[in-house]
VOBAMI-69588 format. One record per residue (C-alpha): residue in three letters; z, y, x. Coordinates in steps of 0.5 Angstrom, whole numbers, padded with zeros to 4 digits, always signed. Example, Ala and Ser with C-alpha at 12.3 -4.5 7.8 and 13.67 -1.06 7.14 Angstrom:
2
ala+0016-0009+0025
ser+0014-0002+0027
END
This chain:
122
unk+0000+0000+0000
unk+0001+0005+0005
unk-0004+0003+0009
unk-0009+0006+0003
unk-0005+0012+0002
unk-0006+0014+0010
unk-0014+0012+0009
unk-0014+0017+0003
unk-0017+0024+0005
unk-0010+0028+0005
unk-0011+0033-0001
unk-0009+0039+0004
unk-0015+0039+0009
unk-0021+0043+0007
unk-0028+0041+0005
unk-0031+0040+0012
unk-0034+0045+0014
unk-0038+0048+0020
unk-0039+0057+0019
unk-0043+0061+0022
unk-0040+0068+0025
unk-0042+0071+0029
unk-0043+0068+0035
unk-0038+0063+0034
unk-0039+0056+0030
unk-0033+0054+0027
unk-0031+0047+0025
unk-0027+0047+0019
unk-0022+0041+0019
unk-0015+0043+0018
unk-0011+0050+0015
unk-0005+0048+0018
unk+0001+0050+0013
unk+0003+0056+0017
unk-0004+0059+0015
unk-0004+0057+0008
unk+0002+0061+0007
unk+0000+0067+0011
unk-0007+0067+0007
unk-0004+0067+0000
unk+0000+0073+0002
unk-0006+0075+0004
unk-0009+0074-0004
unk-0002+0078-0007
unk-0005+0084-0003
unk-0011+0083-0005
unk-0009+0084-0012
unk-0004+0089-0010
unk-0011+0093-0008
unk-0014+0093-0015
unk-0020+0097-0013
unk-0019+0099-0007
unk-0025+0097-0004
unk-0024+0099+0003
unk-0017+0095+0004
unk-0020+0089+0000
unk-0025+0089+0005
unk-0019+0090+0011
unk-0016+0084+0008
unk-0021+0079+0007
unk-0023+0080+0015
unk-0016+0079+0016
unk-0016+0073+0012
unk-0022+0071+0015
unk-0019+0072+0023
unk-0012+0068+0021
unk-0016+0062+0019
unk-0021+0062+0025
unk-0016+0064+0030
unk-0013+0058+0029
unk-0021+0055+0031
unk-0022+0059+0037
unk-0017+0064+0039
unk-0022+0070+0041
unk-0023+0071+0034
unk-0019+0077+0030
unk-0020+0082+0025
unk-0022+0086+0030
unk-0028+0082+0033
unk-0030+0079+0026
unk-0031+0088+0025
unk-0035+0089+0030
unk-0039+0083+0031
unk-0040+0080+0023
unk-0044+0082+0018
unk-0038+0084+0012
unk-0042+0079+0008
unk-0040+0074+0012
unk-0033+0075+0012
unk-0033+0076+0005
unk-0036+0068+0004
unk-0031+0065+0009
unk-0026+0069+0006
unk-0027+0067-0001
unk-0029+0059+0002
unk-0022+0059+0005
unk-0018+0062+0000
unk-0022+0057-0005
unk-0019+0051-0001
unk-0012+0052-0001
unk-0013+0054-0008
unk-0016+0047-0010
unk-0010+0044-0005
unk-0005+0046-0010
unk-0009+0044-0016
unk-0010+0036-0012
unk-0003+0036-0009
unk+0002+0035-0015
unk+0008+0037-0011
unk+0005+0044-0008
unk+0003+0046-0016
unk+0010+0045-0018
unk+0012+0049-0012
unk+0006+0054-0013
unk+0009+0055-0021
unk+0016+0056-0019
unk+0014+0062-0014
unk+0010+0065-0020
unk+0015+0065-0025
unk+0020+0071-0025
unk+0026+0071-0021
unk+0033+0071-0025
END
């Protein structure tokens, strides 16, 4: 039995993914937990934005930058601005975003604790 669970992909690991950004090739295996957390605060900034395009902007390269760091430590916010088209940013952002949002709908201990961090403080 344990010998299947450990065969199963774990639900946590993103779609394997190779992006592009620049000059850099960045394959996709994992979102360490550490970054997962610091990608959702992230996304409550985000909404906190509204429509502040500029500091969504600002954001979703910062997002982009943790997660890629992780890859290649050369990347950062400051290298994806001046060497990646704002489009591109924006989609592996969002791709990111995406997959920790999609591990928590597979993983039934992760939703539960992403319900309780919703849920208003006593």
């Amino acid at each position: 039995m344990l010998t299947n669970i450990l065969k199963k992909e774990h639900p946590i690991a993103p779609e394997r993914k190779i992006i592009t950004l620049g000059s850099k090739r960045i394959e996709f295996k994992i979102i360490p937990a550490a970054i997962a957390i610091d990608v959702l605060k992230a996304v409550e900034r985000m909404a906190a934005a509204g429509d502040d395009v500029g500091e969504m902007l600002t954001i979703l390269c910062e997002v982009c930058a943790v997660v890629c760091s992780h890859y290649d430590d050369e990347i950062t916010a400051d290298w994806l601005m001046h060497n990646v088209d704002m489009g591109d940013i924006t989609n592996c952002a969002y791709w990111l975003i995406f997959q920790i949002r999609n591990s928590f709908e597979k993983n039934p201990h992760l939703a539960q604790l992403a319900k309780m961090a919703a849920s208003p403080k006593a």
